[in-house]
C-alpha positions as CSV (number, residue, x, y, z in Angstrom):
1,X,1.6,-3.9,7.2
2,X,-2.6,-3.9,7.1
3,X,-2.1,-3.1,3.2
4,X,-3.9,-5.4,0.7
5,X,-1.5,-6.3,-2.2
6,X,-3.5,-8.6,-4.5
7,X,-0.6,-8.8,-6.8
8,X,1.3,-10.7,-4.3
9,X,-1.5,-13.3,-4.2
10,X,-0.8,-14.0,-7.4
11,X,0.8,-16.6,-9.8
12,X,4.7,-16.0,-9.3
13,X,5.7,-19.4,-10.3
14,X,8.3,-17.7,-13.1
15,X,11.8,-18.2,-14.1
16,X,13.9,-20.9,-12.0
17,X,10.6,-21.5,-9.7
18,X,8.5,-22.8,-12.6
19,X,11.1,-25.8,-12.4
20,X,11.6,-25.9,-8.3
21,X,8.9,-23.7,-7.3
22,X,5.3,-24.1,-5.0
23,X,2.7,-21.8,-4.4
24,X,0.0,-22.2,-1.8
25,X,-3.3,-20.6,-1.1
26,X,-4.6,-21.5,2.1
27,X,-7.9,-21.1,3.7
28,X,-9.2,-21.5,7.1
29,X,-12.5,-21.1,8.6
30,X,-15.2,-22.1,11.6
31,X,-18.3,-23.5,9.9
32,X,-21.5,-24.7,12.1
33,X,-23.8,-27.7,11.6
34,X,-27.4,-26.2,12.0
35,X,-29.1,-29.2,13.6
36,X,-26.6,-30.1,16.4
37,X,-24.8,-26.5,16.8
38,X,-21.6,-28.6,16.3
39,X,-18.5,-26.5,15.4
40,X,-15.4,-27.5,13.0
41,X,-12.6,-25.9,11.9
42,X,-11.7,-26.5,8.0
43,X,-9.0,-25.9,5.9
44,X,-8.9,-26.0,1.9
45,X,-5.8,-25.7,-0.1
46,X,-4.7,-24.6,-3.8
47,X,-1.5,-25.6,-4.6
48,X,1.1,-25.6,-7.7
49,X,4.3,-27.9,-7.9
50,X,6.9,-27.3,-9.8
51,X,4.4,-26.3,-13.3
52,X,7.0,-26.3,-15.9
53,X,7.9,-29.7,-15.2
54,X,3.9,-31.0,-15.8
55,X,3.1,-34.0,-17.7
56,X,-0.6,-35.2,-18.9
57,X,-0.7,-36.7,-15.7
58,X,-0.3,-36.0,-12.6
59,X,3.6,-36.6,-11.8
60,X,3.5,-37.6,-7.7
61,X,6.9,-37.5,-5.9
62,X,6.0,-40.3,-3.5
63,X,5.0,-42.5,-6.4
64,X,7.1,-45.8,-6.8
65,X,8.1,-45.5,-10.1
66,X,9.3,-41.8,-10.0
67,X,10.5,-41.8,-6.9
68,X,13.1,-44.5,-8.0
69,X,14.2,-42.5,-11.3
70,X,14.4,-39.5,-9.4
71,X,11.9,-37.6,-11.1
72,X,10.7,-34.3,-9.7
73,X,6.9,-33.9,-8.9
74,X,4.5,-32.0,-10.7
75,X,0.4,-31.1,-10.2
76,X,-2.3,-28.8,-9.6
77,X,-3.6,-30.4,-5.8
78,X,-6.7,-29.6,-3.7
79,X,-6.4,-29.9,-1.1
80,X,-9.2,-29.9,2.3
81,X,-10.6,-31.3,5.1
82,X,-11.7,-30.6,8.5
83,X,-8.8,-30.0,11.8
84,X,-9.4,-32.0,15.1
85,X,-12.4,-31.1,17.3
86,X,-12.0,-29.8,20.9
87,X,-11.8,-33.5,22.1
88,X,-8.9,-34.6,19.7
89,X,-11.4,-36.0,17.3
90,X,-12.3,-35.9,13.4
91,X,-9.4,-34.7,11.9
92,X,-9.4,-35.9,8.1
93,X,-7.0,-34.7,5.2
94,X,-8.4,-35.2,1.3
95,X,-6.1,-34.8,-1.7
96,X,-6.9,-34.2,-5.1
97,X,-4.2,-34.2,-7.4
98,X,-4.5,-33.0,-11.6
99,X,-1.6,-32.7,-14.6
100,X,-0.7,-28.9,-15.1
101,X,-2.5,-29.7,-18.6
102,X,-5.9,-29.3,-16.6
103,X,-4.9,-25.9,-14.9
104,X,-6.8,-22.6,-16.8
105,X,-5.7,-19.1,-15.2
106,X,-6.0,-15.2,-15.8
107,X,-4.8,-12.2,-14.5
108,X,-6.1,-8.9,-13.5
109,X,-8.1,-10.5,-11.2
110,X,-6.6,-13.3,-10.6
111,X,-8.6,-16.6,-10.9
112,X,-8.0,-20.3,-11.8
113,X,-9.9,-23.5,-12.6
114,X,-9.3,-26.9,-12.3
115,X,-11.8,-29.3,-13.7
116,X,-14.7,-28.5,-10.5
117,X,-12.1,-26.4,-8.3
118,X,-12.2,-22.6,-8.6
119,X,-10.1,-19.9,-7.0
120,X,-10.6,-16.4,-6.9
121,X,-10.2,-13.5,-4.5
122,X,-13.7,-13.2,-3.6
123,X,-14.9,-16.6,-4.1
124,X,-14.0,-20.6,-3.7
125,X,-15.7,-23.8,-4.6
126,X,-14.2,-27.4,-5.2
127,X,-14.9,-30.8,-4.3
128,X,-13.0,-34.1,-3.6
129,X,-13.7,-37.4,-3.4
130,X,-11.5,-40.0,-2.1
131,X,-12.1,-43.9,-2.2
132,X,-10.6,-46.2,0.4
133,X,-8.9,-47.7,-2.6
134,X,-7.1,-44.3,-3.6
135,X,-6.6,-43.4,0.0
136,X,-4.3,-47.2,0.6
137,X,-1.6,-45.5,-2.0
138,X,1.5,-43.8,0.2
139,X,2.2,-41.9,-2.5
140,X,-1.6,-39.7,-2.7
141,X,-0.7,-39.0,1.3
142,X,-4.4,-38.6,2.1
143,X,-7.5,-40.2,4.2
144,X,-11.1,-41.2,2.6
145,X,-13.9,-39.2,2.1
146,X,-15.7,-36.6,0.2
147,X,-15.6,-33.0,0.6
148,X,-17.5,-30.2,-1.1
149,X,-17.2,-26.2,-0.7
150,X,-18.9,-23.2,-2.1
151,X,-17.9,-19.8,-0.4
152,X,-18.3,-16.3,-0.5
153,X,-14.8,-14.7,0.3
154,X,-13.9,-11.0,2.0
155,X,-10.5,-10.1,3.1
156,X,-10.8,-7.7,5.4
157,X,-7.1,-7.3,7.3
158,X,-4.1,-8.2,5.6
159,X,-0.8,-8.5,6.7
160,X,2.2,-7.5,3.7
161,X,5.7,-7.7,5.1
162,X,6.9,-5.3,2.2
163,X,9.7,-4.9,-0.1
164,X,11.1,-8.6,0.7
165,X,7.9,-10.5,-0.7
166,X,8.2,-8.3,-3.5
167,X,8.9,-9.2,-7.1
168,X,12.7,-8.3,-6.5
169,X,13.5,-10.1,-3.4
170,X,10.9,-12.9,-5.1
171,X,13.8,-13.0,-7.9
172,X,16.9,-12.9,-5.8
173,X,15.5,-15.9,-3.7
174,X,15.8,-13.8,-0.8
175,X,13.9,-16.5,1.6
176,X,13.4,-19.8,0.7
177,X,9.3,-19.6,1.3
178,X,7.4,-16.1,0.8
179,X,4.7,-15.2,2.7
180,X,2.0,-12.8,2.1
181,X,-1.5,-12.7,4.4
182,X,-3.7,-11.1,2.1
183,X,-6.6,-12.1,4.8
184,X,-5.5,-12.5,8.9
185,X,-9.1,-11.3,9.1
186,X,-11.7,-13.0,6.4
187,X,-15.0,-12.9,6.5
188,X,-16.5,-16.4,4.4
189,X,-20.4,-17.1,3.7
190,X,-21.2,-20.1,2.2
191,X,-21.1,-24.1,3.2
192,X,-19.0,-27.0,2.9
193,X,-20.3,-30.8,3.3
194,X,-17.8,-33.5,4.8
195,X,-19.2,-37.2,4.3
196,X,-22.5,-35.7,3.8
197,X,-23.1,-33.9,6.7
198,X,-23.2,-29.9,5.9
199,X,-21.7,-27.1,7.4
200,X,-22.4,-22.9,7.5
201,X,-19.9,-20.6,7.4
202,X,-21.6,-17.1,8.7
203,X,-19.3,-14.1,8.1
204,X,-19.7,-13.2,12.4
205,X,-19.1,-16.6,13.7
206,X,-16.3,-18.2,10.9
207,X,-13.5,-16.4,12.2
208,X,-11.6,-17.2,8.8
209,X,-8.0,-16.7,7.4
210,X,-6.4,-16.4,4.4
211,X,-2.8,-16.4,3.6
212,X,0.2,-17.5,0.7
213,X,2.6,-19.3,0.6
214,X,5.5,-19.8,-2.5
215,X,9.1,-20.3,-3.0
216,X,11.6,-23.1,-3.5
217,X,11.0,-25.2,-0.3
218,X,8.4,-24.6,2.2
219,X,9.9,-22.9,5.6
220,X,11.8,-26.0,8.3
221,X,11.0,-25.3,11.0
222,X,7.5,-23.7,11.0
223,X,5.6,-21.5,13.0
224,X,2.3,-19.5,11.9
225,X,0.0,-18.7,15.1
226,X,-3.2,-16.4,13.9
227,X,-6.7,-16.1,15.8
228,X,-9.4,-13.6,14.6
229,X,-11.6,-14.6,18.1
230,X,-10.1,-11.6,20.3
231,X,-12.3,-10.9,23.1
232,X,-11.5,-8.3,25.8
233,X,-10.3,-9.3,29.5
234,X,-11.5,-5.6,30.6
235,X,-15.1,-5.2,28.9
236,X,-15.6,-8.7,27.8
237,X,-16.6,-7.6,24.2
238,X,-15.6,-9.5,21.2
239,X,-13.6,-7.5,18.8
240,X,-15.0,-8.6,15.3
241,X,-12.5,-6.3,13.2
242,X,-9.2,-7.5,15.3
243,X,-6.8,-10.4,14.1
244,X,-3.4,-11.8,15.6
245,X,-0.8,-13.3,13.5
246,X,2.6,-14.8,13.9
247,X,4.9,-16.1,11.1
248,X,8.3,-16.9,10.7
249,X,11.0,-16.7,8.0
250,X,14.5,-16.9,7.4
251,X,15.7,-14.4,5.3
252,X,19.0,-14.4,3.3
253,X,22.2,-11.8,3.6
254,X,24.2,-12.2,-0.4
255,X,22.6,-15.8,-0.3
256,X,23.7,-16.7,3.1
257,X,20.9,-17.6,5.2
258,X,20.2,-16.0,8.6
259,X,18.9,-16.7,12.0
260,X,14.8,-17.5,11.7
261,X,12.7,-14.2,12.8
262,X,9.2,-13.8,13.7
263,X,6.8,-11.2,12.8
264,X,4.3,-10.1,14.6
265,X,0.7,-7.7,13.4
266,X,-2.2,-7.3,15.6
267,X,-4.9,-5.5,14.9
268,X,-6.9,-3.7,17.8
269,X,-9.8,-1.8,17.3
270,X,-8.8,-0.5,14.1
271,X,-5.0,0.4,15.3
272,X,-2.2,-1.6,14.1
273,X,0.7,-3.6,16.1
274,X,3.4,-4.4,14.1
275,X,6.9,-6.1,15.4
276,X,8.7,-6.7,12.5
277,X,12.4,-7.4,11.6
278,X,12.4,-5.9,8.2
279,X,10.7,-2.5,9.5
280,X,14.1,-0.7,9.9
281,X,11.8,2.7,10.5
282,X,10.3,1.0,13.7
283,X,12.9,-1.7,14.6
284,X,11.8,-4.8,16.6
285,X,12.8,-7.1,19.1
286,X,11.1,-10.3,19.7
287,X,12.4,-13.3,21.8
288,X,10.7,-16.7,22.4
289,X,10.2,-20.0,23.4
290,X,8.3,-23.1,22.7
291,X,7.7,-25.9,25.8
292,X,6.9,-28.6,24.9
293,X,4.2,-31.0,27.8
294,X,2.9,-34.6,27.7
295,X,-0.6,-33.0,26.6
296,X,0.5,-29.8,25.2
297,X,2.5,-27.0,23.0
298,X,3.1,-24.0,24.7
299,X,4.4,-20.9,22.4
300,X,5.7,-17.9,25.2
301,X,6.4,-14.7,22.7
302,X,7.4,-11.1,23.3
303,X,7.7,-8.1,21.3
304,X,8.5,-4.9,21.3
305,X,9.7,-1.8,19.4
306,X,9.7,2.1,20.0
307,X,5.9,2.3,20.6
308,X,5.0,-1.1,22.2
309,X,5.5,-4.0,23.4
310,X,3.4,-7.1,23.4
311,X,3.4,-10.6,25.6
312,X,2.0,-13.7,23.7
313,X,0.8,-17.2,25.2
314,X,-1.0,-19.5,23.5
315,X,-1.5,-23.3,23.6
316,X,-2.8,-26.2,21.6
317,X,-2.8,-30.0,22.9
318,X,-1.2,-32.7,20.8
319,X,-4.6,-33.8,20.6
320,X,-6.2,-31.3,18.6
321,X,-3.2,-31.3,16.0
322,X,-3.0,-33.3,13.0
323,X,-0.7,-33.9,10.5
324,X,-0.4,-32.6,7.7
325,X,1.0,-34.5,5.1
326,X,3.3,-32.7,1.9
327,X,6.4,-33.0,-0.5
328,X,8.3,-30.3,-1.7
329,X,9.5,-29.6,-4.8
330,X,12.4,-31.4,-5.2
331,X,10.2,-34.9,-4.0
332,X,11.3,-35.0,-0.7
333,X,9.2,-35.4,2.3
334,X,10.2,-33.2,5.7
335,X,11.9,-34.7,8.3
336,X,9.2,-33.5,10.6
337,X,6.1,-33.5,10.3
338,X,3.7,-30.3,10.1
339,X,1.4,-30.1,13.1
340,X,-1.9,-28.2,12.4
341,X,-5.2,-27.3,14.8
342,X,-7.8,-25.0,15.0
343,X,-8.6,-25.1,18.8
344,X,-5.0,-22.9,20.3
345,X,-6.0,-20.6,23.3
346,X,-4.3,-18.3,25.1
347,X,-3.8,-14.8,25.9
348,X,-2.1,-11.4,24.6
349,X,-1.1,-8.4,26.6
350,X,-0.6,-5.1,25.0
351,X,0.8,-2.9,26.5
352,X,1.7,1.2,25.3
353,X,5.2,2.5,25.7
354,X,5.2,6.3,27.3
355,X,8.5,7.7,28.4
356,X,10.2,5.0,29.2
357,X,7.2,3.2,31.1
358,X,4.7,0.9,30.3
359,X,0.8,1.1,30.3
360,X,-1.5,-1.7,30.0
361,X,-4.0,-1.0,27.5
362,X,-5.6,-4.8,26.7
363,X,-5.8,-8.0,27.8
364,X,-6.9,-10.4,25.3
365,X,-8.1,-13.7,25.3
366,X,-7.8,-16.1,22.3
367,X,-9.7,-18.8,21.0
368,X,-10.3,-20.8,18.3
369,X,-6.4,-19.9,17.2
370,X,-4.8,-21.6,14.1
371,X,-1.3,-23.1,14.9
372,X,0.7,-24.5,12.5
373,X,3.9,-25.8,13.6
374,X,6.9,-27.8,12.7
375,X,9.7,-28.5,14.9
């Protein structure tokens, strides 16, 4: 599954998609404010709705008038902002939205511009500003502020699920939202400045991610759990090569949709984990569980298949989550809201299969973990 694919981080938005279709390319990262040592975990987004549908303006779902006449959205957004600190805190969405008009792409590499927002594979940069004005209008679902970016970007560990994020499977609709990690493990140098105050991102101490997401609709319910902040219970070192992630999808039999399963890569000192429902050389088992507190979300996982198995517990409080605000293609907003931090912690146990018994061989303690998650 560690096996980079940069023509799935592509365009895609083709044939019935370009009319009910999103893609998403999402970022996340640690960056450090020099003169206090404070540390804040930010996201930025580049998204595309439904492109064949685009107008010389931006066409917003949640908008009065087209919400009324049923008229399905269409835009190039931006957007970023930073997650909740450790105490809850600071947690600030900002939107930019532009017609497709605006939007100038390329293949082989892929890259795209939009007015000052630029996406490749190896480097971002953007900025949005927001008044309080712009930020009282439902429809732009966003806060005030400004944010600027300007990053170095190297994708170290990737996570491709195969043949059914493929262009086939991509064509046959075979799940409703693709997903393709083309950086569980990124590396980001650079800065971004919220309201001002300026941030580093260092390569060592970012402890970035990376993924895609596109399709008709995004996945109801979600889960994605990934942390690249793995530090050893039995030598205390910090593995700066290792990466968790957990995702969920709900694939499709002749159209009819399945139970949701999870799928499961960590990477361990250069040797790969992989539970994963679609592996039919290595099949997996995974069961799990999500509890629900006053102060907290608690996601219990385990894992195995021929070769391993593997116990996951990690936790974010309600505090630290935000949410995130979205529509989907077709205009609609999700029932429930999507939940995001940058502060989960917990713990993985891996443990080796060797006839028929089990052998410890880590104990790992996670921090700084991304959870997204939507009941």
């Amino acid at each position: 599954m560690n096996k980079s694919d940069h023509a799935k981080n592509s365009y895609m938005l083709r044939g019935s998609l370009a009319k009910r279709g999103f893609v998403r390319w999402f970022h996340f990262f640690t960056g450090i404010q020099r003169e206090t040592g404070e540390r804040r975990s930010f996201f930025i987004e580049y998204q595309i709705l439904n492109p064949s549908l685009g107008k010389e303006q931006p066409v917003l779902g949640q908008y009065p008038y087209f919400k009324k006449r049923g008229i399905k959205p269409s835009y190039v957004l931006i957007k970023a902002g930073a997650l909740p600190d450790a105490d809850g805190s600071g947690g600030t969405q900002l939107n930019a939205f532009y017609p497709i008009s605006s939007l100038r792409a390329a293949d082989n590499p892929f890259v795209f511009q939009v007015e000052d927002c630029f996406y490749s594979e190896t480097h971002i940069e953007g900025y949005v500003d927001v008044t309080s004005e712009e930020a009282c209008h439902r429809s732009f679902m966003t806060d005030a502020g400004c944010i600027e970016w300007n990053l170095e970007v190297h994708k170290a560990v990737a996570c491709n699920m195969g043949f059914i994020t493929g262009p086939f499977c991509t064509a046959a609709g075979a799940l409703a939202d693709f997903w393709h990690a083309e950086g569980v493990r990124t590396f980001y140098r650079g800065w971004i400045s919220l309201n001002g105050v300026r941030y580093e991102a260092e390569p060592e101490s970012c402890y970035g991610y990376a993924d895609k997401n596109w399709g008709k609709r995004a996945n109801h319910p979600l889960l994605l759990l990934s942390s690249a902040h793995l530090i050893s219970r039995q030598n205390h070192k910090e593995y700066k090569h290792s990466s968790l992630v957990v995702t969920g999808c709900f694939p499709k039999l002749l159209f009819i949709p399945l139970k949701r399963r999870l799928m499961i890569q960590l990477t361990h000192m250069g040797e790969e984990f992989e539970f994963h429902f679609a592996r039919i050389s290595n099949i997996s088992k995974c069961k799990w569980k999500i509890r629900e507190t006053n102060r907290r979300y608690i996601w219990h996982i385990k894992a195995h298949n021929k070769n391993a198995l593997i116990k996951i517990s990690l936790s974010c409080t309600k505090a630290q989550l935000m949410k995130l605000l979205y529509e989907g293609p077709d205009g609609e907003l999700p029932d429930e809201p999507i939940l995001c931090g940058g502060n989960g912690i917990g713990t993985v146990e891996i443990y080796r299969k060797s006839d028929s018994a089990l052998e410890l061989l880590d104990t790992l303690g996670v921090e700084e973990a991304l959870c997204m998650y939507q009941a």
